[in-house]
N, C-alpha and C positions, 0 to 999 in steps of 0.2 A: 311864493311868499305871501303871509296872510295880509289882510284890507288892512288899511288904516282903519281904525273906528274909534267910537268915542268910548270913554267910561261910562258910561251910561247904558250901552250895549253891550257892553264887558258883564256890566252890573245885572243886565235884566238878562243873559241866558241863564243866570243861576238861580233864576225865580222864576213863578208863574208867568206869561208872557203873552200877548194877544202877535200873532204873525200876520204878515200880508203879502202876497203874492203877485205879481205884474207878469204879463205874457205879452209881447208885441211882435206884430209881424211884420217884417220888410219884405221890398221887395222893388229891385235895379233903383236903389238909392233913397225909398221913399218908404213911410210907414204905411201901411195898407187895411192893419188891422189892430185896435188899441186895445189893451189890457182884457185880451180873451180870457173868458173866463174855464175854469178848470175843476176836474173831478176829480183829477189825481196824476201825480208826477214824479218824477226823481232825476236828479243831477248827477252822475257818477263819475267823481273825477280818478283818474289812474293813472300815478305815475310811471309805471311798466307798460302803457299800452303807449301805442303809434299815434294814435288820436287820444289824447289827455282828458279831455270834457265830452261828455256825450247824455243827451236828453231822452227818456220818454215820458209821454204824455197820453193824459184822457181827456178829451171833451166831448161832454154830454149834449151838448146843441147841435145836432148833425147839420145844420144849417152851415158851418164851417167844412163838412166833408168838399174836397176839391171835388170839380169837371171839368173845368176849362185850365188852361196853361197857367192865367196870370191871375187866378184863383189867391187869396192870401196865405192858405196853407199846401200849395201844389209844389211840385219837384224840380219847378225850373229855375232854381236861383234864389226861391223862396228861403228866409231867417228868420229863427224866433229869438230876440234878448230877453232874455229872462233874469229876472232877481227878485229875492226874498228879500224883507225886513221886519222888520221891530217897531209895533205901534207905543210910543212913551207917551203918555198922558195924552193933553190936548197938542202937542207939536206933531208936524209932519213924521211920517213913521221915517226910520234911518232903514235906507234901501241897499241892499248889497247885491251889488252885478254878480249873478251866477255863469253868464256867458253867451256867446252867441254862439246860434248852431242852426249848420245847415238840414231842413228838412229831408230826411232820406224816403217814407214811406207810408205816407198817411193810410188809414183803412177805415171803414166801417158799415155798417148796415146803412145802407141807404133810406130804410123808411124810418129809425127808430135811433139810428147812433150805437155806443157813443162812437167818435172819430180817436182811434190812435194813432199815433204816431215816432218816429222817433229821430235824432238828430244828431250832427257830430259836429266837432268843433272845425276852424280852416285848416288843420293839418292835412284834411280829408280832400281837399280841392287842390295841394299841392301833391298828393300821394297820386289821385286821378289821372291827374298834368304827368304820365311819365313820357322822356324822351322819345323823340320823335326822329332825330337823327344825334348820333355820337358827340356827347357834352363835356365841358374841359374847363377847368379854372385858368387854362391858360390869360396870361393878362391881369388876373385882379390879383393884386398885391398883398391883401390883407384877409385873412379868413371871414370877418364880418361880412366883407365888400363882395365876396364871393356869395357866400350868401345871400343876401339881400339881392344879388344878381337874379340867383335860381328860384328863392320865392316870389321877385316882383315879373321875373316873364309869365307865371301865371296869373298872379294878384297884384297889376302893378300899383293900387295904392295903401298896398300892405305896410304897415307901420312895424319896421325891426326897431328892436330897443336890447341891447348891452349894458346887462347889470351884472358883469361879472365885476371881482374884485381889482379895483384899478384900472375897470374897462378895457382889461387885457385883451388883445387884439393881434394876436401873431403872424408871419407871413403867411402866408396860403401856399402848399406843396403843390405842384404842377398835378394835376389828377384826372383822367378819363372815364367815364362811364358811357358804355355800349345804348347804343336804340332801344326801349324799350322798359331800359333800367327804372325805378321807383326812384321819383324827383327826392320824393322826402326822404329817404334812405341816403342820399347823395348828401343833401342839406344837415341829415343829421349825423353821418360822416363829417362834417367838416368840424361841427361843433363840438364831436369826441375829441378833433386832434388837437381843440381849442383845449379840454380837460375840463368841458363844458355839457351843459345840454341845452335844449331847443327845444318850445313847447305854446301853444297858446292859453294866453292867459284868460280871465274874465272880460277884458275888455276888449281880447277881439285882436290882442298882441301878441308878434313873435317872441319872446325874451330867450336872450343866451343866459342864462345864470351859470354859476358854477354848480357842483353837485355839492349836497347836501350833507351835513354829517352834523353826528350830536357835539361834536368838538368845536363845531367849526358856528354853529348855528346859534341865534342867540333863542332861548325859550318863546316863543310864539303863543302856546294856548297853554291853561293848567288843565287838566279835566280830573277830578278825584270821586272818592265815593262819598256816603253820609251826606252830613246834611250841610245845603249850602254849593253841592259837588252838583257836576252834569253827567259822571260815569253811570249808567244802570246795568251793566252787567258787563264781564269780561270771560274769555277765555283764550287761552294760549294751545300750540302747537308745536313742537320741536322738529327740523329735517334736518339732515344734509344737502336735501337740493341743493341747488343753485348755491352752495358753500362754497368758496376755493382757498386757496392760500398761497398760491402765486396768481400772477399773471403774464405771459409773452405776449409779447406787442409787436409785430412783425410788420416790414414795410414793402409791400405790393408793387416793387419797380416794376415801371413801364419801356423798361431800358431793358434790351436783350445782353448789353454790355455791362450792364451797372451788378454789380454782388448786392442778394437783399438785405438788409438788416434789420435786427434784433436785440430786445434787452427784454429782463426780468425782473420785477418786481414782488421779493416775496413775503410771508410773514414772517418775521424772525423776533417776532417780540419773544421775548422769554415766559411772560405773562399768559400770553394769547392762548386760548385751547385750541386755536388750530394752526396755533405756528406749523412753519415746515417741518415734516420731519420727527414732530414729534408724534403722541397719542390717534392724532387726526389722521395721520400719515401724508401723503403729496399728492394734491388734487389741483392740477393747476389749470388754468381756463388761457383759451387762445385766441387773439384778435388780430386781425389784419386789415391793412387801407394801405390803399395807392397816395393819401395823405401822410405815410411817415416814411420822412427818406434820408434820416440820418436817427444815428447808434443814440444820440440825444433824446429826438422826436416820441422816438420808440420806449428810450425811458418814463419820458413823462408822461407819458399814454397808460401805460403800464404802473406805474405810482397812483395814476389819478382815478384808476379803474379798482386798485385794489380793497376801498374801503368797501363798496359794492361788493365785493368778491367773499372779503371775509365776515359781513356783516352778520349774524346770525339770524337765520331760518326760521324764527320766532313761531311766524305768523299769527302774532296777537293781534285777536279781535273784539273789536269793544264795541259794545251798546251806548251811547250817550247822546243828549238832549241836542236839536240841530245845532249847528255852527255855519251860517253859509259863508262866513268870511276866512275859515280855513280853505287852507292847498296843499295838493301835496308838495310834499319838502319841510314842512313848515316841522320843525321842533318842538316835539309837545312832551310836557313833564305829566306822566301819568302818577298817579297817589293810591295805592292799593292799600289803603290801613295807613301802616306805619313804612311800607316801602316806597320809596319815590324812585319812577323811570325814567330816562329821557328816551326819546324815541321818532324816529322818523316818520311821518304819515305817507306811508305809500299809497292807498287808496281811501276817498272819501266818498262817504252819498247825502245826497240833500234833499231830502222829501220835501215836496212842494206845497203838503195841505200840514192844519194842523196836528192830525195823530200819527205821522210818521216819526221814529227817530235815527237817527246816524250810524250806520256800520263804516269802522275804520278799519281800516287794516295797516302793523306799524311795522317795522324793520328796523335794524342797529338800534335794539335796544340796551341800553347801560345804566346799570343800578345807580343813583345820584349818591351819594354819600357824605356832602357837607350841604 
């Protein structure tokens, strides 16, 4: 979901614009090292990946390359928060939190620099964390509370926050996962059966939100071309990939006794080019969880999965001036001429200095027409 901001920041990415950059490093609760300064950076956030936000960085003061443990830029625990903003006249510049990321690999020449490095956001400390002996929602009631269970035995002052629609919140299916299993995988299981997903945000949050669509989302950014616009260059691609046009949602009993269950959810718009059955022909995609254990369950898994399924394969990429207060999810009405998109932003990048600009990558994109 994109930042709050002012009109003022709205107003100054579609002009000339002076940027400023802040680096901080933590480290076991304390700030270590203040507004490092930087050669060159990027923010890549992904909505398709496991870990959503992820950092590299250049500094040219080798005097930051680690040696010792609790070093400011070293690998045991060490974060850098990073955010971009917007200098407007004489007021303090309006700073947008790009996110916190755990240092995975600093390097560099030791006589001469520069120090790189790079980072990932806390999915990556819960993915780490896998089971240690056989894990079970037995007991918690409600999907969140399960959750928040499995994130806080590694991060116990992790901040969950549900921003789905009406803080939907449904019982939690009794579900086991083996020694060994991927925490987040588990965590992110619960929030599919929620008809959800799971992700951190800029501020270092878990958030359930619902998934995204151009229907459902209200416009977030404009980005056009000409003048006055932030688009500088676009192009498109067409696949099949990752296309489908049903979905079965299958439910993973742990009961030798229990029959598993199933339901389908398919395209049958008349409209659609990849309805079932018709020109596209039947490509349907299959999901399974020890989370769905009734013919219901499995419906709404299977409905909530399939805008993802049929979304088109676009993979339109565009050039345009930074935005660090964009996310993915966020609804963006693209302006190519006289055509107006709506479209999903599945991946974003935020260049850290000022001659970088922004590669997006979009998904479900639908012609606007009024």
């Amino acid at each position: 979901m994109a930042h709050d901001v002012s009109s003022a920041f709205r107003q100054a990415l579609t002009t000339s614009h002076r940027i400023v950059t802040r680096v901080d490093a933590h480290y076991a609760g304390q700030v270590v090292a203040e507004d490092i300064p930087i050669q060159d950076g990027t923010v890549t956030l992904d909505r398709g990946s496991k870990v959503r936000r992820s950092l590299s960085l250049t500094i040219s003061d080798v005097k930051y390359l680690p040696w010792n443990a609790t070093d400011p830029l070293a690998v045991y625990g060490q974060t850098l928060v990073v955010s971009r903003g917007i200098v407007m006249g004489t007021n303090p510049p309006e700073m947008i939190r790009c996110g916190t990321f755990r240092i995975d690999e600093p390097s560099g020449d030791t006589h001469f620099g520069p120090v790189t490095l790079t980072g990932k956001s806390s999915e990556v400390a819960i993915q780490d964390d896998r089971f240690m002996v056989p894990m079970t929602t037995r007991g918690y009631t409600n999907c969140v509370e399960a959750i928040s269970y499995l994130i806080r035995l590694t991060l116990p002052s992790a901040v969950i926050t549900n921003q789905t629609a009406g803080l939907r919140n449904p019982t939690c299916a009794i579900a086991t996962w083996d020694a060994q299993t991927d925490r987040w995988d588990a965590v992110t299981q619960i929030a599919t059966a929620m008809n959800a997903e799971i992700y951190v945000d800029s501020l270092d949050r878990f958030v359930i939100r619902d998934l995204p669509t151009v229907s459902s989302e209200a416009v977030a950014w404009d980005i056009a071309d000409g003048e006055g616009g932030t688009l500088m260059s676009s192009a498109r691609t067409m696949s099949r990939t990752s296309v489908y046009n049903a979905v079965v949602a299958t439910g993973e009993s742990i009961s030798t006794y229990t029959a598993p269950v199933s339901a389908v959810a398919y395209d049958n718009s008349p409209s659609s080019p990849t309805r079932w059955g018709g020109p596209y022909g039947k490509v349907p995609r299959f999901y399974t969880s020890a989370l769905l254990l009734t013919t219901g369950s499995c419906q709404v898994a299977a409905d909530g999965m399939l805008f993802d399924a049929i979304a088109p394969n676009i993979q339109a990429q565009i050039q345009a001036s930074p935005n660090p207060a964009m996310e993915p999810g966020d609804c963006l009405r693209i302006v190519y001429g006289d055509r107006r998109e709506l479209s999903i932003a599945q991946t974003v990048s935020i260049p850290l200095t000022a001659e970088g600009t922004s590669t997006l990558t979009l998904r479900g994109g639908k012609e606007e027409t009024t």
